[in-house]
C-alpha positions in Angstrom: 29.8 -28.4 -23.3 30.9 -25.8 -20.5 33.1 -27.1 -17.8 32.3 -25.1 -14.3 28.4 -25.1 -14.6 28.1 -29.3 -14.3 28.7 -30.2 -17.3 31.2 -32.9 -17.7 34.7 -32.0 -19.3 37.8 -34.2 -20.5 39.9 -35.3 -16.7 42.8 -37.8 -15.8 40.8 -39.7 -13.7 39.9 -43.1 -14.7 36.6 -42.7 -16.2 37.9 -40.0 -18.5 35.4 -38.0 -17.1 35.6 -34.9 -14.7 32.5 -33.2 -13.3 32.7 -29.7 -12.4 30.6 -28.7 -9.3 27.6 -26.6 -9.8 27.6 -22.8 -9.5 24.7 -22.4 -6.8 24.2 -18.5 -6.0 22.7 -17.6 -2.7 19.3 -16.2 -3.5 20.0 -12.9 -1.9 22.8 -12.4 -3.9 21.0 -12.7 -7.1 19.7 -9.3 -8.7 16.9 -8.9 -10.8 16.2 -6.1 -13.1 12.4 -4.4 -12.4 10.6 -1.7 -13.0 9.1 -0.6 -9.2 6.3 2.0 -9.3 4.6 3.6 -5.8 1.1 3.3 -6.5 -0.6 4.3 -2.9 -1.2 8.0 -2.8 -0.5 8.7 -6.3 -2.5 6.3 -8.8 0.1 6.6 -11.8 1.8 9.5 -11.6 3.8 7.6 -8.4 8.2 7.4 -8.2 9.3 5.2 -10.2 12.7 3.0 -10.3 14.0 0.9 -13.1 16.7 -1.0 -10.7 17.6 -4.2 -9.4 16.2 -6.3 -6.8 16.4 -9.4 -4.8 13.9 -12.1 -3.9 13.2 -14.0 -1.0 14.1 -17.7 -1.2 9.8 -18.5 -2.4 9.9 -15.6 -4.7 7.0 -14.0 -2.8 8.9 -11.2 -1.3 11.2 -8.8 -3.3 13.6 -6.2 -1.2 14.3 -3.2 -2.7 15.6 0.2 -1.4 15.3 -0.9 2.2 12.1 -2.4 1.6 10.2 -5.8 1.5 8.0 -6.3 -1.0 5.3 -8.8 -0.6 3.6 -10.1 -3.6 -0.5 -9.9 -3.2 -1.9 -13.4 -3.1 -4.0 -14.1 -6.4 -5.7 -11.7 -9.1 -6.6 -9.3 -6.7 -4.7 -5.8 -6.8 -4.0 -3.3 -3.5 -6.7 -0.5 -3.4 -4.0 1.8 -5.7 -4.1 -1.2 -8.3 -0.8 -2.3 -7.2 0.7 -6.1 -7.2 3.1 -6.4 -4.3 2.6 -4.5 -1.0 5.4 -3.3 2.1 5.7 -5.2 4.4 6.2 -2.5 6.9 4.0 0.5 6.0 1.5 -1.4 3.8 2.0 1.2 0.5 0.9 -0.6 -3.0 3.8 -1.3 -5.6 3.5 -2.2 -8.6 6.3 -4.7 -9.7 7.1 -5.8 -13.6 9.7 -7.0 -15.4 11.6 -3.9 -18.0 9.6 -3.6 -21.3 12.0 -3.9 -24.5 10.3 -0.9 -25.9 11.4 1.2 -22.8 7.5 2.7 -22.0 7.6 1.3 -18.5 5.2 3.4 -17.5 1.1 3.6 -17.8 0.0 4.7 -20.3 -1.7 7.7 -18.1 1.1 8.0 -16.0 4.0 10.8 -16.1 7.0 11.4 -14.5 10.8 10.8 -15.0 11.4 7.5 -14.0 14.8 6.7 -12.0 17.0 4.5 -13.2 19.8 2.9 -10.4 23.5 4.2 -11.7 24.4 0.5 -11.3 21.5 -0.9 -13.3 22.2 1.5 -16.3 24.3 -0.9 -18.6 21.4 -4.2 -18.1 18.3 -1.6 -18.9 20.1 0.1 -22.5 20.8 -3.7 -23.6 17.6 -4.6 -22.6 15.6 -1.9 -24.3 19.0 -2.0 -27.5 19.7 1.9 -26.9 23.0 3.1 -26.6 22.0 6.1 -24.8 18.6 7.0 -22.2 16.3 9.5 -23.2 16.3 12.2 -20.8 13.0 12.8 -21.2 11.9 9.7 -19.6 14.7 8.6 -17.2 17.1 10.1 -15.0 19.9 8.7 -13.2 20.3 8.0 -9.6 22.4 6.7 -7.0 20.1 7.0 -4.3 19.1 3.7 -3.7 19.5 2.2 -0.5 21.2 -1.4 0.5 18.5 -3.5 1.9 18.9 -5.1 5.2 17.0 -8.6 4.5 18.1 -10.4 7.5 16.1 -7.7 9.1 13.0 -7.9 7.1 12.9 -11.8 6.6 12.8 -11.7 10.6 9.8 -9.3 10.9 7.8 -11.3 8.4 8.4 -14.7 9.7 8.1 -13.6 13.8 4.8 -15.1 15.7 1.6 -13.0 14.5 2.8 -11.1 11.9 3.1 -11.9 7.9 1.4 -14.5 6.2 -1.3 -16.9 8.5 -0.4 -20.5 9.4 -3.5 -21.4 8.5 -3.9 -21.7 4.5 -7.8 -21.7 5.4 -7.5 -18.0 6.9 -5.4 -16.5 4.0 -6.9 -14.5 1.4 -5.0 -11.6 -0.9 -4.8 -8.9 2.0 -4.5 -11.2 4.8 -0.6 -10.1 5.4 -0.7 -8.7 9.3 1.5 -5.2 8.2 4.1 -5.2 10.4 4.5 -1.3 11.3 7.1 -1.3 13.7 9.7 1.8 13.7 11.5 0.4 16.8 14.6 -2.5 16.4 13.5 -5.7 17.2 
């Protein structure tokens, strides 16, 4: 067994047995890869970004290049056909894990899709390419820290985000907080 992840290893103590302490990452330290597509506006021809993001402790919301991405509430997609939704300006996502295959895209999409420089490694062994295919993906180091402290405050302040009420909430429910202004 591992020692360091909580899994007991030989000691001197007098039980002959030592236990490690668990590795616990803060949830807004742990990255996830994703493939983001803009939906509003552009159906699915939208930008696109194959690059890492972090969730919200519940998993509901996902920041990405200065944004917070709430996920829709049930089986019900934005107007765009989109699965998550910003918090701030109310444009449809779409948000999915990275297909093996690398065709990330719709079907009746086009575009390049951008991949984040520091996401480049995880996505070729994740798809089991040595190298990208330029007509698909490009490289870019354009994508912006996320300031979640920020974000998490905006959708947890009185009469904006989710309501209290679990009667009152439906899949569109989320109050968009559009504020350009610091809070």
């Amino acid at each position: 067994m591992q020692a360091g992840l909580g899994w007991p290893s030989r000691g001197n103590d007098t039980h002959g047995v030592e236990f490690q302490p668990f590795y616990v990452a803060d949830f807004r330290t742990v990255k996830i890869l994703r493939y983001i597509e803009l939906k509003s506006g552009h159906s699915d021809n939208g930008p696109a970004w194959i690059a890492y993001v972090k969730q919200s402790k519940t998993g509901r919301t996902l920041y990405f290049n200065g944004r917070g991405l709430m996920k829709l509430k049930g089986q019900r997609r934005g107007e765009s056909g989109g699965n998550y939704i910003d918090m701030e300006t109310g444009e449809s996502f779409w948000v999915s894990g990275v297909k093996m295959n690398g065709e990330d895209r719709h079907w009746a999409g086009s575009g390049k899709v951008l991949i984040e420089a520091a996401a480049v490694a995880a996505y070729l062994e994740t798809i089991k390419s040595k190298t990208l295919d330029p007509s698909r993906c490009e490289v870019t180091h354009s994508i912006r820290e996320t300031d979640i402290e920020r974000l998490s405050r905006l959708a947890n302040s009185t009469g904006k985000g989710w309501p209290d009420d679990p009667e009152a909430q439906s899949p569109y429910s989320f109050v968009r907080n559009v504020t350009s202004s610091a809070e």
